[in-house]
C-alpha positions as CSV (number, residue, x, y, z in Angstrom):
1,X,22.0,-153.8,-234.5
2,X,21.9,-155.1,-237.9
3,X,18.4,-155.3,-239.7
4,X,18.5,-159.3,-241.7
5,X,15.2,-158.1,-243.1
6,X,12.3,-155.8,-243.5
7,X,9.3,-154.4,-244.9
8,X,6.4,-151.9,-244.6
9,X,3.0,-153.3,-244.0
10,X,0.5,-150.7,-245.5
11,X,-3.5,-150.2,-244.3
12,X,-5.2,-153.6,-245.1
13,X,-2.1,-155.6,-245.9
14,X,-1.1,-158.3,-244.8
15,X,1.9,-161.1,-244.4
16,X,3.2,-164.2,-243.0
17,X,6.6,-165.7,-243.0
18,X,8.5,-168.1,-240.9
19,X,11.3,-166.6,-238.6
20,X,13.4,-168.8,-236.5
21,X,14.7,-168.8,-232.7
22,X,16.9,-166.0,-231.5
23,X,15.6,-163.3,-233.7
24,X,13.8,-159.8,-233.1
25,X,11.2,-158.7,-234.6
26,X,10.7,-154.6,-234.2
27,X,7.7,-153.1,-235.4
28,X,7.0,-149.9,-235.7
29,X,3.7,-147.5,-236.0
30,X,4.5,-145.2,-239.1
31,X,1.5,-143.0,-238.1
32,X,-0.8,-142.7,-234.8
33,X,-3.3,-145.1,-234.2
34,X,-2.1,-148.5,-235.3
35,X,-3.4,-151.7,-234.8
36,X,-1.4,-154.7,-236.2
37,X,-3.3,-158.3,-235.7
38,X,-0.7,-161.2,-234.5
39,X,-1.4,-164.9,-234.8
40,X,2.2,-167.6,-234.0
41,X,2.7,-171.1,-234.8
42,X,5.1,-173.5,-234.2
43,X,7.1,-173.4,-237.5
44,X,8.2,-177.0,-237.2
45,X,5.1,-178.2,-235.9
46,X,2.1,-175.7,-236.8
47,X,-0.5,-178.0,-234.4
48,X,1.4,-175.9,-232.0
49,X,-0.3,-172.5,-231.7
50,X,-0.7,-169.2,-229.4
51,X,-2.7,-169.7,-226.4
52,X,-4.1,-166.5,-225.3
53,X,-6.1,-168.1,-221.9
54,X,-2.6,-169.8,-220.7
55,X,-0.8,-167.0,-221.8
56,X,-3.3,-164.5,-219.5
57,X,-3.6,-166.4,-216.6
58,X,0.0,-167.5,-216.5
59,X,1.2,-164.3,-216.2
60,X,-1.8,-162.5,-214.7
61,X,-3.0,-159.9,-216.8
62,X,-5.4,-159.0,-219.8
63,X,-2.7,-157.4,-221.8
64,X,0.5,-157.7,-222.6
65,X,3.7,-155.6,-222.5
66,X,7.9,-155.9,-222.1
67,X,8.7,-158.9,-220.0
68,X,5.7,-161.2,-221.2
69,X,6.0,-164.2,-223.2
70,X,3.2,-165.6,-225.5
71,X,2.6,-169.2,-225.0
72,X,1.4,-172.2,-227.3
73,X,-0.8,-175.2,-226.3
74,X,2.0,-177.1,-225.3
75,X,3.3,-174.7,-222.3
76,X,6.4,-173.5,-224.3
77,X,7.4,-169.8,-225.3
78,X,6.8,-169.0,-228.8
79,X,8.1,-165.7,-228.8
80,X,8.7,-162.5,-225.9
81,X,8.4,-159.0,-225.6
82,X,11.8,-157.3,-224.8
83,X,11.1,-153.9,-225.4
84,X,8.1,-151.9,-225.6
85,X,7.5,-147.8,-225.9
86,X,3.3,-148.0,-225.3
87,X,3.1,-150.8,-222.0
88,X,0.3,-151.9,-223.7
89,X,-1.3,-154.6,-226.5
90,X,-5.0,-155.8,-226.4
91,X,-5.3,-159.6,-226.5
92,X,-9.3,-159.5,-226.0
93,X,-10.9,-158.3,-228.9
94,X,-10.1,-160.5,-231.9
95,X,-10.4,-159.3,-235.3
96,X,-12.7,-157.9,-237.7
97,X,-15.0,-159.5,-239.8
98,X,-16.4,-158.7,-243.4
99,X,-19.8,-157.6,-241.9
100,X,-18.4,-155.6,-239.6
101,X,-15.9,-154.0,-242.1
102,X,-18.9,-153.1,-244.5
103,X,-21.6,-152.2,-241.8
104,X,-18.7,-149.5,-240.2
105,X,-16.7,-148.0,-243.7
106,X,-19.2,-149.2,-246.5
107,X,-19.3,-151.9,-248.8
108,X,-15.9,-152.3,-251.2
109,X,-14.5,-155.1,-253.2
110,X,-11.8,-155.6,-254.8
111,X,-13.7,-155.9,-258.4
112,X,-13.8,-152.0,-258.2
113,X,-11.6,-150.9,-255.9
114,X,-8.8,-153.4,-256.4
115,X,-5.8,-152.9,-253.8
116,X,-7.7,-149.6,-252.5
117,X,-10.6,-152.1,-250.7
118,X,-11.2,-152.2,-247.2
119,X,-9.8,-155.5,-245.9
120,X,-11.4,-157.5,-242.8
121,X,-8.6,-159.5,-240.3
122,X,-10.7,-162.5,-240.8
123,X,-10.7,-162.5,-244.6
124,X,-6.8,-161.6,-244.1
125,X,-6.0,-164.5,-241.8
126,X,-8.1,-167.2,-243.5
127,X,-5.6,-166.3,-246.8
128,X,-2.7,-166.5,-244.6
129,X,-3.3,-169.5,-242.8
130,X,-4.5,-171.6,-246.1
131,X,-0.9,-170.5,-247.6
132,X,0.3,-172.4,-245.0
133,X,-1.5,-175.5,-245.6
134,X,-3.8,-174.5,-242.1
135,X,-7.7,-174.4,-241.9
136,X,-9.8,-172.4,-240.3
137,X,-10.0,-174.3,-236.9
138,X,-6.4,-173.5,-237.1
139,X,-7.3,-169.7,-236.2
140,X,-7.0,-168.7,-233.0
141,X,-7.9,-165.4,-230.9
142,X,-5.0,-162.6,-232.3
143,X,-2.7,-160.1,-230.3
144,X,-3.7,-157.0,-231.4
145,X,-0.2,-155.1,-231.1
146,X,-0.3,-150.8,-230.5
147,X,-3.8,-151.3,-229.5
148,X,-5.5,-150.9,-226.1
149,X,-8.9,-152.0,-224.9
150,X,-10.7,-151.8,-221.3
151,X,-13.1,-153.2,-219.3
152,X,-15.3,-151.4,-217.4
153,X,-16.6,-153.4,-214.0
154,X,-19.7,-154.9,-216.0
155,X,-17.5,-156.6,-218.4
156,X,-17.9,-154.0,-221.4
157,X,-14.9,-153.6,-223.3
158,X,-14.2,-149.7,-224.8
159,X,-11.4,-149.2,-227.2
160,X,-8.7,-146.3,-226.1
161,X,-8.3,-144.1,-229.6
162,X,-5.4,-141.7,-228.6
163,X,-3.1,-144.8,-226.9
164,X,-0.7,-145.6,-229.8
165,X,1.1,-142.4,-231.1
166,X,3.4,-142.1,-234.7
167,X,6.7,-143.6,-233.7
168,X,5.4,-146.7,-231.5
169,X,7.3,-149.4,-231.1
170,X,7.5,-152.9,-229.3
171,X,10.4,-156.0,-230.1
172,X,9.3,-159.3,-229.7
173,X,12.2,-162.1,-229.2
174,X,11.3,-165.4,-231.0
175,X,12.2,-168.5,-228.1
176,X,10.9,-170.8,-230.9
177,X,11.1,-171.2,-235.1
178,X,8.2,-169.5,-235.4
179,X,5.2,-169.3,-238.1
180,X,4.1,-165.7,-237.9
181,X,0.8,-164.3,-239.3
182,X,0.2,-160.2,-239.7
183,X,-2.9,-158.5,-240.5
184,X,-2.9,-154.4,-240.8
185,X,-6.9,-154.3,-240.5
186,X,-9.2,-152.1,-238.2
187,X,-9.5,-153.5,-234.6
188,X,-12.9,-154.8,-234.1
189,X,-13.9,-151.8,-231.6
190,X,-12.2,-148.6,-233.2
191,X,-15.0,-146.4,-233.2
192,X,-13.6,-144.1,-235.8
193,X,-15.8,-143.9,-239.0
194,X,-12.7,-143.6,-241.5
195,X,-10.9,-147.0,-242.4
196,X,-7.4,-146.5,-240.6
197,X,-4.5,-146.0,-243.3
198,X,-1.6,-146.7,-240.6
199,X,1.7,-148.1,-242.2
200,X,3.5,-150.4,-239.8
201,X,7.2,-150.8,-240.4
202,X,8.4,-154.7,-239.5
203,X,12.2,-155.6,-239.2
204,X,14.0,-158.2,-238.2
205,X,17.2,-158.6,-236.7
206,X,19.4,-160.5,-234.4
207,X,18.9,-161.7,-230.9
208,X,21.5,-162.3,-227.8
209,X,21.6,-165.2,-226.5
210,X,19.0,-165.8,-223.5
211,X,20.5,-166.7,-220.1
212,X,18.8,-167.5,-216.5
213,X,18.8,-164.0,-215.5
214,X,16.3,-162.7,-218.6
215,X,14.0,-159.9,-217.8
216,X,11.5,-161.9,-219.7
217,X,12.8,-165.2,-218.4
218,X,11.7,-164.1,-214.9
219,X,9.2,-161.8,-215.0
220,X,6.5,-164.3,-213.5
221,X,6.9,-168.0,-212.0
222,X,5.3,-169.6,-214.9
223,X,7.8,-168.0,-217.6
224,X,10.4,-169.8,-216.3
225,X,8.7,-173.1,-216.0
226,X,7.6,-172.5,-219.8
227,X,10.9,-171.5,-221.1
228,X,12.4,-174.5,-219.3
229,X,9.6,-176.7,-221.4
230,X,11.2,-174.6,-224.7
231,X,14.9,-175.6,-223.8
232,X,14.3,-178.8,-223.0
233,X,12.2,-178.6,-227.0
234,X,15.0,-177.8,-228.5
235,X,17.8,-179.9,-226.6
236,X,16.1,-183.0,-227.8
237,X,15.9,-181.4,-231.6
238,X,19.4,-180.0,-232.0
């Protein structure tokens, strides 16, 4: 399949972009151990947002993996997973923050260190989303793609360090024109001591057309119903 576009995301960068419907998005974990922070918007009307406690209980799990769909406020699909090598991705633990960063791999800034400092997901998104004329009651809680956390039965979450491997993959589908937002940062409960330094390849290409028979289309009741919300979007648009 042809590749419309791509790039390399190195440790601490980060990137947003608007992609529209009926495109893939393939990223890839250059080395072992990634974790790539995710936030969607509605790119035609970015009031519209990923909802990670509709997109849970909708579809009955605390992670996601091929066949799910990730929904906004408004019940629609912004986007599915169609493919997926790990089975995988922690919605749960959100993103670092600049105390966390510091307390865990030492103070940097970018005053001394320039390109080379250690980057925190919140100080990443907050860039990203005021490029994009959003605020910070815009940010919402983040898929963390390639990464894996647990509960144990009194609620405590523990971070899985050996789950993503070099060569990783999962495809996302976008249902919608989508706003997306990418931060390569540390997840919030990587226990490792060493700031990670995990490339993550992104590409885009084209998508087939979606039909009524869709793995992801009918994975669970509710997908349908919310894909049939995102057609009825977009016959009323087009």
């Amino acid at each position: 399949m042809n590749t419309i576009w791509k790039t390399v995301l190195r440790s601490g960068e980060k990137w947003s972009g608007s992609i529209g419907r009926g495109k893939l998005i393939r990223l890839t974990a250059v080395q072992p151990g990634a974790n790539l922070a995710m936030l969607l918007y509605n790119s035609r009307d970015l009031n519209e947002k990923y909802n990670m406690p509709d997109t849970l209980k909708a579809q009955h799990t605390a992670h996601l993996t091929k066949g799910n769909i990730l929904m906004s406020d408004n019940g629609r699909v912004l986007a599915s997973i169609v493919e997926d090598s790990l089975g995988w991705h922690d919605t749960i633990s959100g993103i670092s923050s600049r105390a966390q960063t510091d307390k865990k791999y030492g103070q940097t800034d970018y005053q001394h260190l320039r390109n080379e400092w250690f980057r925190s997901g919140y100080e990443n998104m907050m860039v990203e989303l005021e490029r994009n004329s959003l605020q910070p009651r815009d940010l919402v809680p983040p898929v963390n793609l390639f990464a894996k956390v647990q509960c144990d039965q009194e609620g405590g979450m523990h971070f899985i360090s050996d789950h993503c491997p070099k060569g990783a993959t999962v495809t996302l589908r976008t249902e919608m024109d989508v706003l997306l937002i990418l931060s390569n940062t540390p997840n919030p409960l990587d226990l490792s001591k060493k700031y990670p330094a995990v490339p993550v390849r992104v590409e885009v290409m084209p998508a087939s057309p979606v039909d009524a028979l869709d793995y992801c289309v009918n994975y669970r009741h509710e997908n349908r119903r919310a894909y049939e919300n995102t057609w009825d979007y977009y016959t009323l648009l087009d």
